[in-house]
Structure formats: C-alpha cells, structure tokens
C-alpha positions as CSV (number, residue, x, y, z in Angstrom):
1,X,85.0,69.2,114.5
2,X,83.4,69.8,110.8
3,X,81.4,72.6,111.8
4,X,84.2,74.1,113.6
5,X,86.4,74.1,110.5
6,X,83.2,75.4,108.5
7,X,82.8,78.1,110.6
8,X,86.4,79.3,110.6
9,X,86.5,78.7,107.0
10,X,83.2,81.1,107.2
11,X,85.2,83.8,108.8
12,X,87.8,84.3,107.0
13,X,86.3,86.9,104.5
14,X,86.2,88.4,107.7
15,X,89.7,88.3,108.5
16,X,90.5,90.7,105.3
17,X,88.3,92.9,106.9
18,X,89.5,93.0,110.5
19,X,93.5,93.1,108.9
20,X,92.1,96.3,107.1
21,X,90.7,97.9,110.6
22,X,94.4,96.7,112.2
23,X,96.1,98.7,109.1
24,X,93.9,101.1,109.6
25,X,94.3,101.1,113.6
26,X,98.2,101.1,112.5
27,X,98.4,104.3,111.2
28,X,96.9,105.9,114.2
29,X,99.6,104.1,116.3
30,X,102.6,105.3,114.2
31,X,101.0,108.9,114.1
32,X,101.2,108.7,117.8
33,X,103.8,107.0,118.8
34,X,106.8,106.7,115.9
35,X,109.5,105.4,117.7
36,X,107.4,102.6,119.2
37,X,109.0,99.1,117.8
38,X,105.6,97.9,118.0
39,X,103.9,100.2,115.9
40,X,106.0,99.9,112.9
41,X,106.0,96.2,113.4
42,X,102.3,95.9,112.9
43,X,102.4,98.8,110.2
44,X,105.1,97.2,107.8
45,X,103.5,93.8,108.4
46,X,99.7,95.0,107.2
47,X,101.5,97.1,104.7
48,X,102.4,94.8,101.9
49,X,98.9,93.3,102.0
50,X,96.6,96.2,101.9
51,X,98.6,98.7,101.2
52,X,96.5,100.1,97.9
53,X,93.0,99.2,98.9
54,X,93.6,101.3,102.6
55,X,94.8,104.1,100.9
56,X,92.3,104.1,98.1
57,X,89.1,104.1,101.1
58,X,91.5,106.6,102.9
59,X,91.6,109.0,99.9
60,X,88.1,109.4,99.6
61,X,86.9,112.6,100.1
62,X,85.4,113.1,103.9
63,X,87.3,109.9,105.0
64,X,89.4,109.8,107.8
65,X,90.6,107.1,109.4
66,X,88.4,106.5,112.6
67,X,86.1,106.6,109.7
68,X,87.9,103.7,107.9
69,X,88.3,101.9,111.5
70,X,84.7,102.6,112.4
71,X,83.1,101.0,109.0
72,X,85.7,98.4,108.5
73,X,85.1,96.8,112.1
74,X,81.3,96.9,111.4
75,X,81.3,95.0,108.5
76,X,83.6,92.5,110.3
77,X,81.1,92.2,112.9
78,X,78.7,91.5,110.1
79,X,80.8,88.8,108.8
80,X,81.0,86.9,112.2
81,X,77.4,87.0,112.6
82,X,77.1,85.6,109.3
83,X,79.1,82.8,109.4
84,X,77.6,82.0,113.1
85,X,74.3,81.4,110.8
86,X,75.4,79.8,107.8
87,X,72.0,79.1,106.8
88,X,70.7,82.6,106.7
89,X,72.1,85.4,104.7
90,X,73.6,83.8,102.1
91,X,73.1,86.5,99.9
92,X,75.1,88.9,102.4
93,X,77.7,86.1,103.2
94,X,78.4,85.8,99.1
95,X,79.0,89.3,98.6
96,X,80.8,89.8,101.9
97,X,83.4,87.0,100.9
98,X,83.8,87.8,97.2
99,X,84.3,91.7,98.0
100,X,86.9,90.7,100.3
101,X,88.4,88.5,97.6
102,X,88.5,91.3,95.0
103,X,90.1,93.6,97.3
104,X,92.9,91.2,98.4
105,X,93.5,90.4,94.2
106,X,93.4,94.6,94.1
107,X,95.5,94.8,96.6
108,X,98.3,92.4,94.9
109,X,97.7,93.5,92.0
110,X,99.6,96.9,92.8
111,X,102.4,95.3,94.8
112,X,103.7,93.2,92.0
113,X,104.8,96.6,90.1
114,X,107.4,98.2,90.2
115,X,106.0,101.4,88.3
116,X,104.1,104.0,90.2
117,X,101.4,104.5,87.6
118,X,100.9,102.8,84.4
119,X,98.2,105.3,82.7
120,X,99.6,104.9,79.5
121,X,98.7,102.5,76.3
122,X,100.7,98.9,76.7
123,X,102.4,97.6,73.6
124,X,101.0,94.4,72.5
125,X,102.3,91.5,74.3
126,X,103.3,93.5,77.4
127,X,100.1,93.0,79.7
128,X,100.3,89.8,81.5
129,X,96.6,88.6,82.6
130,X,97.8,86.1,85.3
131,X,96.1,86.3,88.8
132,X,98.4,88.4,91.6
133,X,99.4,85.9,94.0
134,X,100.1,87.4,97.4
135,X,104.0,87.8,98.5
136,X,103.5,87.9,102.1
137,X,102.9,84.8,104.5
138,X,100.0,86.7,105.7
139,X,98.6,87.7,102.4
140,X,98.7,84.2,100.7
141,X,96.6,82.7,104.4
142,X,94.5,85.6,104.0
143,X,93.8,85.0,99.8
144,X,93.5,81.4,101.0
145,X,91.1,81.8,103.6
146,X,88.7,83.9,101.6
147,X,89.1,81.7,98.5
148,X,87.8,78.8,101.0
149,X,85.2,80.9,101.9
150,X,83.7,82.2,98.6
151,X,84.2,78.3,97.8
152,X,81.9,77.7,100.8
153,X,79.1,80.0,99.7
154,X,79.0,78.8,96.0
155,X,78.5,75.2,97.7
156,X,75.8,76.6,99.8
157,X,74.1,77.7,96.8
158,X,74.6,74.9,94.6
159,X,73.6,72.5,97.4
160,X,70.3,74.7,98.1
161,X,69.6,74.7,94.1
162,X,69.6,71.3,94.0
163,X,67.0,70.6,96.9
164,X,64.7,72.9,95.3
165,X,64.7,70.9,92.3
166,X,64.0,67.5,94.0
C-alpha cells in the first residue's frame, strides 16, 4: 500500500502536465465544436488553473497547439516512467516536479489580479510577496500533489546523501 501511495504521489508532477495537454486538447474541442456543453465544461474547468502558462507556450512563435499537445503529453509520459523507477532518474524526476511546481505558482500568480498588466513601478508597500494559493478545487489537489512530489525527490536525495556518507 506504501509504494502505491509513493507512486501516485510520484505522478502527480505529472498530472500538471497531462491538465496542460487536456487545456490544450480543450481549445481544439471548442474550436470545433462551440456549442458542445462538454467542451466548454472541460475548457472553463482547466481555465482558471493554467490559463497564463497555456497561453504563454501558445504565444511562442512557431507554436501551435498540436504542438503544445504533442510536447506536453511527452513529457507526461516521461513523468510516469519516472515515477515507475523511483530509484533511477532522480535528477530528471527533480526537475520534472519542481518545473511543474513553478508553473502552477505562475499560473496563480496571474489569476489573483485583477489588472491586465502591471508593467509599471509599484509604490512602496504595495507588492505583496505571499505565495499564490490556487482558487480552484482542482488547482489546490494539483499544487498539492506536486508539492508532495518535489517533497518526495528532496527526501530521495537527502536519504541517498546520507548513505553515501556512512
């Protein structure tokens, strides 16, 4: 039961990725089909939790969205075969989970604003440096899933520094 846990744990870095390829997959749907209850459904519900890192890969010049899909389900595939082999790749495993982790804080970081753009300087005692906790249901499993996860691969490391100094 411990190394099921583990091993969803494991994947959840990989869950950001898969909700990105679903948002992604999303906008396809709603281009094809917009008066399908369905389609909007899974749009609006993806929205509010990647809405600014989607749009940010989608903006890219050359990008289109198979593109987006085509990556973003690769690099989920990555992440399943590296949490089905905890013991290899840890390397991979710790930069898969903690860029998922920065684009889910990116990602709320935008939709706690309610300015468009805020280019300008900010008066002194107007920037608040708290951490963007996630307004959606979806988006706080998803923030704590991965936090789990990059928890996971710092232990791995720890606990494989401390063997080697025995």
């Amino acid at each position: 039961m411990r190394a099921l846990i583990l091993t969803f744990v494991r994947l959840g870095p990989t869950l950001v990725y898969a909700a990105g390829m679903l948002f992604a997959a999303s906008i396809i749907l709603l281009a094809t089909f917009p008066g399908n209850p369905s389609s909007w459904a899974l749009y609006l519900t993806l929205l509010p939790v990647l809405r600014l890192p989607a749009f940010v890969l989608l903006d890219l010049p050359g990008v289109e969205v198979w593109h987006a899909i085509a990556a973003l389900a690769s690099i989920a595939a990555c992440g399943v075969y590296f949490a089905l082999q905890p013991k290899r790749f840890i390397r991979a495993r710790f930069i898969h989970a903690h860029v998922a982790l920065l684009v889910l804080i990116v990602a709320n970081a935008g939709a706690h604003s309610s300015q468009a753009v805020g280019l300008g300087l900010t008066p002194p005692g107007e920037y608040h440096w708290s951490l963007p906790i996630p307004t959606t249901p979806l988006g706080a499993a998803l923030a704590m899933l991965v936090v789990l996860g990059c928890l996971s691969t710092h232990a791995e490391i720890i606990r494989r520094i401390r063997t080697r100094h025995r």
